[in-house]
N, C-alpha and C positions, 0 to 999 in steps of 0.2 A: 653707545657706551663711551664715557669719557675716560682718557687716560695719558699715557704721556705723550701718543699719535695727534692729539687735538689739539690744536693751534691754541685755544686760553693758556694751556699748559706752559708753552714757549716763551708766554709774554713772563713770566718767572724769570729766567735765567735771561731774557736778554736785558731785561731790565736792570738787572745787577751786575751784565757787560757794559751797558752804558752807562750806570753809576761809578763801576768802574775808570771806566774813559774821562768823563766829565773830570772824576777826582786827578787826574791823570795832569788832564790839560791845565788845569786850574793852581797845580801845583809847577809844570813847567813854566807859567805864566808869572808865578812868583818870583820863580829862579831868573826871570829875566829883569827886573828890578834892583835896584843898584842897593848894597847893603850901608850904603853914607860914606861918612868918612873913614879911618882909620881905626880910631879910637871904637867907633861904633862898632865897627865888622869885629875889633879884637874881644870885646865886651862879650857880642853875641855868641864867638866863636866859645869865649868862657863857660856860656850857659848852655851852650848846645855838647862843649866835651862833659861837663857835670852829667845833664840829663843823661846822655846815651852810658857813660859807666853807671849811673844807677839802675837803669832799666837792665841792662847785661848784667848786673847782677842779684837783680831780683829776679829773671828767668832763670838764671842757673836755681835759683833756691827752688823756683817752682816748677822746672824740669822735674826734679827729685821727687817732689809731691807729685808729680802727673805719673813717674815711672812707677811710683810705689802703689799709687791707688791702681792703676791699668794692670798691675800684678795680681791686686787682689780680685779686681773685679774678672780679672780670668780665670783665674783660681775659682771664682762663684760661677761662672758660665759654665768654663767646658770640665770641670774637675766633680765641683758640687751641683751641678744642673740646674742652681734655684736664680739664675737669672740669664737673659739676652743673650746669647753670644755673639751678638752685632755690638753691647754694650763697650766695650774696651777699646774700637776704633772710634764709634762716638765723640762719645767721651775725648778721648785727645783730638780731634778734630773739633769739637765745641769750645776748647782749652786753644786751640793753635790759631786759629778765627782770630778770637778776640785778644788774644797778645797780640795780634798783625795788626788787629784795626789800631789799636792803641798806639803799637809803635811808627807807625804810617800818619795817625793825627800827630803825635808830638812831634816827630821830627820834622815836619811840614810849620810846626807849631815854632819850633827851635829856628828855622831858619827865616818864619815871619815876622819879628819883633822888629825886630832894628830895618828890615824893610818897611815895617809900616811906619816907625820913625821918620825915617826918612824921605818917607811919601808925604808925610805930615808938616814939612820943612816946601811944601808947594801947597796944598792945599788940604781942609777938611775929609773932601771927597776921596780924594786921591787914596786919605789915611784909610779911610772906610773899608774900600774897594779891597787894598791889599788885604787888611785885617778879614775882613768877610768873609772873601775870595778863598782865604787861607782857612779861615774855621770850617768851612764848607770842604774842605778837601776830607779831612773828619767826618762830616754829617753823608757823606756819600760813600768813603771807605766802609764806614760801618754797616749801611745799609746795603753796600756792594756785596762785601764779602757775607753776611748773613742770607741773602737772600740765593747768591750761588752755593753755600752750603745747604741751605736747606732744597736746593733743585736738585744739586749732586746726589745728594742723600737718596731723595725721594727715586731718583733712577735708577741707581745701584739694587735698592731694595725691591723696586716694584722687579727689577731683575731676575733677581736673587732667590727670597722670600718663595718659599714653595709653600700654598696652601688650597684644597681643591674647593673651599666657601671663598668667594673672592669678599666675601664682607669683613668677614674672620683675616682676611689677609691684610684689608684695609686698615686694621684696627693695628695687628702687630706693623706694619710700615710706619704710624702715625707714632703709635706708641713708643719704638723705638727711635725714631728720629727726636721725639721728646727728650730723649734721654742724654743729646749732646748738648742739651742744655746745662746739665751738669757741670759741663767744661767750662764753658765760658761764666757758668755763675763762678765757679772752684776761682777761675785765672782774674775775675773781675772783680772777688771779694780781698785777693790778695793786693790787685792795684790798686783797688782802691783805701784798702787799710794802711798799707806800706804806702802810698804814694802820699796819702794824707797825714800819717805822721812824717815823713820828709817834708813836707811843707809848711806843718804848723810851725815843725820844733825850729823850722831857719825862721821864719815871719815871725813869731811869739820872741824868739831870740834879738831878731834884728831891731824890733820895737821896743821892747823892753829898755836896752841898754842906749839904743842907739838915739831913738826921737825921746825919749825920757829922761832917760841920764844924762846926754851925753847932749841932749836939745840939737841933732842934727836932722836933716830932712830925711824920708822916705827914701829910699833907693839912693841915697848917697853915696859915690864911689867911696868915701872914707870908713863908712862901713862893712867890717870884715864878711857879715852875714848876705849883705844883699845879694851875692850871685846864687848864693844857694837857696835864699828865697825866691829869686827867678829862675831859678831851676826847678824848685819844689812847686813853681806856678804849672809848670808844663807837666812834670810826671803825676800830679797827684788832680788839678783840675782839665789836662787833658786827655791825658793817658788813662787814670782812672773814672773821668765821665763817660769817656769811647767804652772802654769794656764795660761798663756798668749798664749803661744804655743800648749797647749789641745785644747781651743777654735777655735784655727786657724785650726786647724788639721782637727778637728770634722768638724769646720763649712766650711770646704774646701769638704770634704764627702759629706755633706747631702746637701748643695748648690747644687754640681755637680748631683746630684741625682734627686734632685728637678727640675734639669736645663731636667735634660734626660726625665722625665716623662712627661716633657708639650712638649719636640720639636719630641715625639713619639706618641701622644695622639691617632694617627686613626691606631697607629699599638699594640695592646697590646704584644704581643708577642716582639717585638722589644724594648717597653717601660720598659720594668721588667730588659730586658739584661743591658739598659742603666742606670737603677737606680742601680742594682749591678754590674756593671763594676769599678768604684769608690772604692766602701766596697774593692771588690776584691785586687784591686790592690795594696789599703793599706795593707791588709791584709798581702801581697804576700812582700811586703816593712819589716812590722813589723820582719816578718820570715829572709828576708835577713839581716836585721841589726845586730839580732843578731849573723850570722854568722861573718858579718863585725866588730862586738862588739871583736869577737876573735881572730882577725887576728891584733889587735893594740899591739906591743909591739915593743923594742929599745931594744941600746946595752948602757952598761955602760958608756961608750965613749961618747954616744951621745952629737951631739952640738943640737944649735936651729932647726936648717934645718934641722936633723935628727930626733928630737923629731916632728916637725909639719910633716915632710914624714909619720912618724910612723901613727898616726893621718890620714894623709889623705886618707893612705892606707886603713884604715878600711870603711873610707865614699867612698869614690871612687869606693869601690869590693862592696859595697852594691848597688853603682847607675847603676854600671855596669849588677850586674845581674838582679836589676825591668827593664832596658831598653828590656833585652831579654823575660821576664818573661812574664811583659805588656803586648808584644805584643803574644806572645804564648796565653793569656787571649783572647786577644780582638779578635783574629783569632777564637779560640773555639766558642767564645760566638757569632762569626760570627755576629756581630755588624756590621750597616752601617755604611760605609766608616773608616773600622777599622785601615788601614793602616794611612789616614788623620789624624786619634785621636791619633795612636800609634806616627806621628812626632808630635801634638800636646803636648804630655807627654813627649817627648826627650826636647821638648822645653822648656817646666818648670823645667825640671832636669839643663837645661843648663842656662835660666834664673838665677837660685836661686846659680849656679856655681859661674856664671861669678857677681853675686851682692856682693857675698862672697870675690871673689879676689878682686874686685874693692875697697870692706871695708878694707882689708888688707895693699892695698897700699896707702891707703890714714890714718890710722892709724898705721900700724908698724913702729916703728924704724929703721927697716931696710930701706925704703926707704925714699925718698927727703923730700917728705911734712914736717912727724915730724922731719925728723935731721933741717928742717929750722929752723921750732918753737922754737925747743932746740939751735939752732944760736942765735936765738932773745932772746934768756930769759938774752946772758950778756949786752944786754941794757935796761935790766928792767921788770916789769910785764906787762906793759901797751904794749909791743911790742910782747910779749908772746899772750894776749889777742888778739891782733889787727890781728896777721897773724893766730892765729887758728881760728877767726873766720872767715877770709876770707877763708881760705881752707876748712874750713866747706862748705863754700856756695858754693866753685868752686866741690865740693866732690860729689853735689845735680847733675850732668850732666849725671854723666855718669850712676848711676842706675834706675836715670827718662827716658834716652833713651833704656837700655836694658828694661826695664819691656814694651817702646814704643812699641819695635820690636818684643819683646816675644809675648806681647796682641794677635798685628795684627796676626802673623805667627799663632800662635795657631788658632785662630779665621777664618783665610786665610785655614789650611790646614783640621779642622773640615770641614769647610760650601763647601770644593770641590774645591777652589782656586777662590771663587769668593765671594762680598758680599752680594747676594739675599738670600740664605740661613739661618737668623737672628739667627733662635732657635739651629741650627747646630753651627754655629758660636760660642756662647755664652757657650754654651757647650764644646767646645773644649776647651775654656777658663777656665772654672770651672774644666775641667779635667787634663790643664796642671797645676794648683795651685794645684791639688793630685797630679801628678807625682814628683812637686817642693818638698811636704810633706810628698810624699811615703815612704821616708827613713828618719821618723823621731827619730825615735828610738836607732840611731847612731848620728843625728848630733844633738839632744838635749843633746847627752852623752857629746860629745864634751866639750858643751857649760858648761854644770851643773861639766863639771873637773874643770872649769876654779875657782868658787871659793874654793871649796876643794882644792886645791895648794894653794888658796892666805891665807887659814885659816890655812893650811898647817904650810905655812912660818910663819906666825904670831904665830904658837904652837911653831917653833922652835925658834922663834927669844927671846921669853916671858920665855920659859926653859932652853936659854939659851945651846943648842947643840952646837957643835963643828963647826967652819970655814966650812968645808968639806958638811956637814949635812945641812948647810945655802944655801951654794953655789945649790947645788942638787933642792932643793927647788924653791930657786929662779930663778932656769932654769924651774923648774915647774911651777913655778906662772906666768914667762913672757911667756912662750907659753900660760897659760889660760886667762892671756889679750888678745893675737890676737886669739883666737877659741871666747873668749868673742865678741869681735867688730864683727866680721866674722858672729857669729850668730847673730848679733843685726841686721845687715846688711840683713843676711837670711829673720829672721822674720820681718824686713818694705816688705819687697818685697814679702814674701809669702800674708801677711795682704793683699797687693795689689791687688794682682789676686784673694785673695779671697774674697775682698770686692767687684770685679767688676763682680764676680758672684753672690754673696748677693744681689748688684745692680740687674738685672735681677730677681732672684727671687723674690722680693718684689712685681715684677707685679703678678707674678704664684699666690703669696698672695691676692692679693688685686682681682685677681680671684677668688677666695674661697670665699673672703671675702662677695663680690656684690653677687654671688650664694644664700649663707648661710640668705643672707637681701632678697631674693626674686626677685631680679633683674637680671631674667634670660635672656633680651636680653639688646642692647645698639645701640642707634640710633649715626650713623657717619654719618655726611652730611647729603645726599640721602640716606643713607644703612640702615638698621637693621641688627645685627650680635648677634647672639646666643652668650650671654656673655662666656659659654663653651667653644665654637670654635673661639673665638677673637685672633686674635695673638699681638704678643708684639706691634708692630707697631698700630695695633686699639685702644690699649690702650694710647698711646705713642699721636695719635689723638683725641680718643674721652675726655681724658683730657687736651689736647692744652700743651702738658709737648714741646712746643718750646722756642728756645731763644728769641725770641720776647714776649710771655708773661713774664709778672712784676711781676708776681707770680713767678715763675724758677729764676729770678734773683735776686730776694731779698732771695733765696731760698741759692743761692749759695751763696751769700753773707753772710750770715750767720753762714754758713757750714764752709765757710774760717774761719768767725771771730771765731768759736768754736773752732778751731783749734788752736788761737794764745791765747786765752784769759784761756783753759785748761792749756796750759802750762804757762800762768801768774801768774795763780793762785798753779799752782805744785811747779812754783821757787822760788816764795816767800813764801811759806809752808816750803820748804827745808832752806832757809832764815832765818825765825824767829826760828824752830828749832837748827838750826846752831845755831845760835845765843846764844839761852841759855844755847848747851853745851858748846861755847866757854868762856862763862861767869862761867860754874860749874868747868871745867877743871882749869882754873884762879884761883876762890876760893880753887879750892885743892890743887894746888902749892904753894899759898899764907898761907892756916891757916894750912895746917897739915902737919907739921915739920919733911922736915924727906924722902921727898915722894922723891926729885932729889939722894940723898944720896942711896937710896937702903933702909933707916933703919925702913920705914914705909910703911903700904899696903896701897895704893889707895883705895875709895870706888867707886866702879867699878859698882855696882847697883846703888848708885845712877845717875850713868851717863846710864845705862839701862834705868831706870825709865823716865829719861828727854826722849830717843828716841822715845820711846813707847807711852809716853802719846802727845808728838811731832803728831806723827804718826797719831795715832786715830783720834784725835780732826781734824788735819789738810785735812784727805782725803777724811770727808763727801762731804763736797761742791762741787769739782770739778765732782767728782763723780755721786753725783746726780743731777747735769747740763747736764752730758753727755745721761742723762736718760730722763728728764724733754724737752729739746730741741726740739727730734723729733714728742713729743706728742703736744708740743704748736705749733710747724710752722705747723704737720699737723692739726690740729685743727682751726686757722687761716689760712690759705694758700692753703687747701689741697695735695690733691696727685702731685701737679705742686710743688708744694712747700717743698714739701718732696723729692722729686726727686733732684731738685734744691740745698738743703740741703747735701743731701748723696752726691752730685757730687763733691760741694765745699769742703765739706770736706773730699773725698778723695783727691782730687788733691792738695789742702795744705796741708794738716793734713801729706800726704806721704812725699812732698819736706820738708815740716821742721821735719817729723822724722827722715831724713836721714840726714840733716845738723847738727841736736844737735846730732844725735848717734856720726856721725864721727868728729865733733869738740873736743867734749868731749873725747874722744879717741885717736885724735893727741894729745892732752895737756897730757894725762895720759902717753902715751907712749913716749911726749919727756921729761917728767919729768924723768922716767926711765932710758934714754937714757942717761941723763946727769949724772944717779945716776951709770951707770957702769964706770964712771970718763972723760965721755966726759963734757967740757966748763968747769976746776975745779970739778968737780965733786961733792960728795956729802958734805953736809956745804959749799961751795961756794955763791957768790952772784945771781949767774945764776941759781943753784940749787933753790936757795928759790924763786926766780923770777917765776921759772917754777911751784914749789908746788905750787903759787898763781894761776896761769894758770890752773893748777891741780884742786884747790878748785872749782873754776868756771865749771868748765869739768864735775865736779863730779856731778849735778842735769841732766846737758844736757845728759849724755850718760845713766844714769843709774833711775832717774826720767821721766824727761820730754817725753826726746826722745822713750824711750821704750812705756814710756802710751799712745803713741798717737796710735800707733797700734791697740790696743783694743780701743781707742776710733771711732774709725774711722771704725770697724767692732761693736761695740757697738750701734752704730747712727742705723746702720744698720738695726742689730735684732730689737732694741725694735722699730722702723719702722714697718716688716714683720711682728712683735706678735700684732700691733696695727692697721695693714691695713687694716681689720671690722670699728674699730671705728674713722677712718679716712673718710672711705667710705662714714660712716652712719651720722656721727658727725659737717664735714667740716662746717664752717663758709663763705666760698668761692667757 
């Protein structure tokens, strides 16, 4: 019998001491890099007090929201008996994670800018090394502390957990550990909404007035807004890609997990292998990344195409050895149909590949799409607009049909090549969204370089370094725009697969659930069926979850409309914030004499202060919609309506994150395009056409588009942490 005595089990938790430690050293390593000159260190010191007063005070806002929902959901456990009463420590432990991981990247993040400037003042490499070094402290924090929550978890409860069916016991361990996923979606949708309107409304501000109006560079010290733009780099793309991507990670683990323990139920001994195959093979990912973390370095020389090889080299040598690794795992643990699961995890590896390249091409510069966009901008804005949104939508094809083929195949080579099989199936699915995330430790590095190069540039551009030192940089920065799109790209598509296993488990929930109320069988038709032993399809029946019920359809409709109406309410957040920095930046060029000249300092707090209280104010709402939604439809509507719900809004909520990521990302990058002196180049009329183009880009790729992610695996969880008081509560 396996359990937590058996050595596989261990390699869990030390895995994520050593991701731990890695992140550790890799950040002391930092700290011993000289932060430049004066000017520089004081810069950074600017951007690093902004960031930390704003994260201190968006956890205050989401303390309150964690104390208040932990009230209620105790209030449902031990008061009204229709949920978990392990649910309420969860829960804040899924919430305290992923604030940590978040605040552990940014601040590492805070402190590597003007170090990697200043490494870039010796050479290309050098720049790399730090910036890399430093993203990765990020890509191992997250993976660190996810994967020791989820060990700690799992021992407490195999503890704890009194049940004398150890299958039956397996299911509530799995199921409940699911449930602190809630946490980290709850804390990951708030960083991410809040961190991304602080970012747009300084960047959409600082461009507006400053390279348009006022025709001054990028991150020019004379610009009131750029510290807060480089502030809003760190709390919103690294602070909220950390908690956005912990959640996925996690709730990609404990899904699949969840997933193994019900489609093993009459086999214990096979059930245990299936709930820790997942653990494992992350585990075994964490270990390779950071080999792949070592293997990234360039030559002086380096062009673009050199620096992104460099790069790919390290994620590549990491996917390379979980494909061999996995399966060496799945053959040990002698798992049914191991060789099926093993293509089921090549498939997610190749999945989450090919959604990456596809973001690449439809965002880089180097290819057709944005050199169009950057065509259009010398006819104006409104033609910049008009073709980046159409390339946004044509962009929605191709990673809607790969995640198609990934689904099936995965789902196809679990269940034995056929579809009778459901709980095999679903499983493969939840385990090739681990093999997608297995190596996340490397390509959240990736991602988290990308704004350390752009804050990078902005140390260098504001202190004023040498041509040469500029140049360096800004080869830095434009590689971390396409690892930036690349992963945006990654995580819609990982969300996917791991919402389609979230999908699934919500029934294994809503099991527990009926159990837990006393409703130990269930009448189908003619049948009785031991609610225990029901499978997905009984449920799927004995609540009429078909398209011909009006319950599922108004369910989905719903689901779509939460999808479109979250991002209405995100863009005109980012809107009205804009807004008032572009009115604060005005009044400072206008009253304080002095500021175009050089001969006066900007107040640069007070354009913090507008982003932040921007932020705060603006993220409650959407945020707690995304919470509120799935307790009222199920409530009204029941479990038909919940379903119908989660469905709608995967299948919208995915096609428009991947239209605003990559629109917003052609604009970004043919704005770029034109700024290396293609169409007139920079100060041109095409130029500023495109900064327009750019403005608008800026909430889609970095707001809207990212949150829907988490919203969309968010629907989910508080779904599964509420499927008791669905059960018990429905209206329908």
């Amino acid at each position: 019998m396996l359990g937590v005595q058996n050595p596989f089990f261990w390699i869990v938790p030390a895995a994520s001491i050593l991701a731990l430690v890695f992140a550790w050293i890799f950040f002391k390593q930092l700290m011993k890099h000289s932060e430049g000159t004066v000017r520089m260190a004081e810069i950074a010191r600017h951007v690093r007090k902004g960031a930390m007063a704003y994260l201190k005070q968006q956890y205050k806002i989401v303390i309150i929201v964690f104390v208040v929902l932990t009230i209620i959901f105790a209030l449902m456990a031990y008061v009204l008996k229709v949920q978990n009463p392990w649910v309420p420590f969860a829960f804040l432990t899924g919430g305290f994670f992923s604030g940590l991981a978040g605040f552990f990247g940014m601040k590492t993040a805070t402190y590597a800018s003007a170090r990697t400037a200043n490494a870039c003042r010796s050479s290309l490499n050098k720049g790399l090394q730090v910036a890399f070094r430093s993203g990765a402290v990020m890509g191992l924090v997250v993976v660190g502390l996810a994967l020791l929550d989820i060990s700690v978890w799992y021992i407490i409860l195999n503890a704890f957990v009194k049940d004398g069916d150890p299958a039956h016991k397996m299911m509530i361990i799995t199921t409940t550990m699911l449930t602190f996923g809630m946490g980290a979606s709850t804390q990951a949708l708030f960083a991410r909404v809040g961190g991304g309107i602080y970012t747009k409304a300084a960047d959409v501000g600082a461009d507006l007035v400053g390279k348009v109006e006022a025709g001054i560079p990028e991150d020019d010290p004379r610009n009131p807004a750029t510290i807060a733009d480089n502030v809003g780099d760190n709390v919103g793309d690294v602070a909220g890609m950390g908690a956005d991507l912990y959640e996925s990670y996690a709730g990609s683990i404990l899904a699949t997990a969840a997933l193994g323990a019900a489609a093993f139920m009459h086999n214990f001994d096979m059930q245990v292998k299936a709930v820790f195959a997942p653990m494992i093979i992350a585990a075994l990912g964490t270990l390779l990344s950071i080999i792949g973390i070592y293997a990234v370095r360039t030559k002086e020389s380096a062009t673009q195409k050199n620096l992104l090889g460099a790069l790919g080299r390290g994620v590549n040598l990491s996917s390379l050895l979980i494909l061999v690794l996995s399966y060496v795992v799945l053959r040990l643990l002698q798992l049914d149909n191991y060789t099926g699961l093993w293509i089921s995890i090549v498939v997610g590896l190749l999945t989450g590949w090919l959604i990456g390249k596809e973001t690449e091409y439809f965002t880089s510069a180097a290819y057709k799409p944005t050199q169009d966009i950057a065509g259009n901008a010398e006819t104006g804005p409104a033609t910049v607009i008009i073709n980046g949104i159409g390339t946004g939508m044509m962009s929605t094809a191709f990673p809607v049909l790969t995640i198609v083929v990934g689904t099936i195949l995965a789902y196809l080579a679990a269940s034995g090549w056929n579809f009778a099989n459901m709980s095999m199936g679903l499983y493969g699915i939840g385990i090739a969204a681990v093999g997608m995330l297995s190596t996340l430790g490397i390509t959240l590095a990736t991602d988290a370089y990308g704004p350390i190069a752009d804050n990078a540039g902005g140390n260098a551009e504001m202190s004023g370094l040498g041509k040469e030192v500029r140049e360096r940089t800004d080869a830095l920065d434009s590689l971390g725009n396409t690892t930036a799109a690349t992963g945006k790209g990654f995580a819609i598509g990982s969300a996917a697969l791991t919402a389609l296993a979230l999908l699934a488990s919500y029934i294994e929930e809503l099991k527990i659930g009926l159990i837990r109320l006393g409703e130990m069988s269930m009448s189908i038709g003619s049948r009785v069926v031991q609610t225990s032993a029901a499978t997905l399809t009984d449920f799927m029946e004995y609540y009429d979850v078909t398209l011909m019920n009006p319950k599922v359809l108004v369910g989905m409709f719903t689901g779509a409309m939460m999808a479109f109406l979250f991002c209405g309410l995100t863009m005109k957040a980012v809107g009205r914030a804009a807004a008032s920095m572009v009115d604060e930046v005005r009044r400072q060029f206008r009253e304080i004499k002095g500021i175009l000249t050089g001969e006066a300092q900007p107040d640069y707090e007070r354009c913090v202060a507008i982003s932040t209280k921007g932020a705060q104010h603006e993220m409650m709402l959407p945020s707690l919609l995304a919470i509120i939604a799935p307790v009222a439809v199920g409530i009204i509507f029941g479990v038909p309506g919940v379903m119908g719900l989660l469905t709608g809004g995967l299948s919208a909520g995915f096609v428009l994150a991947v239209f605003m990521a990559n629109a917003g990302g052609s604009w970004d990058n043919a704005k770029k395009y034109i700024e290396t002196g293609a169409h007139g180049g920079k100060g041109s009329e095409a130029h500023k056409a495109a900064v327009v183009g750019d403005t608008v880009g800026d909430p889609f790729k970095d707001t809207s588009g990212p949150s829907l992610n988490i919203l969309i695996k968010l629907m989910t969880m508080v779904a599964i942490v509420m499927a008791g008081m669905t059960a018990a509560w429905s209206l329908m």
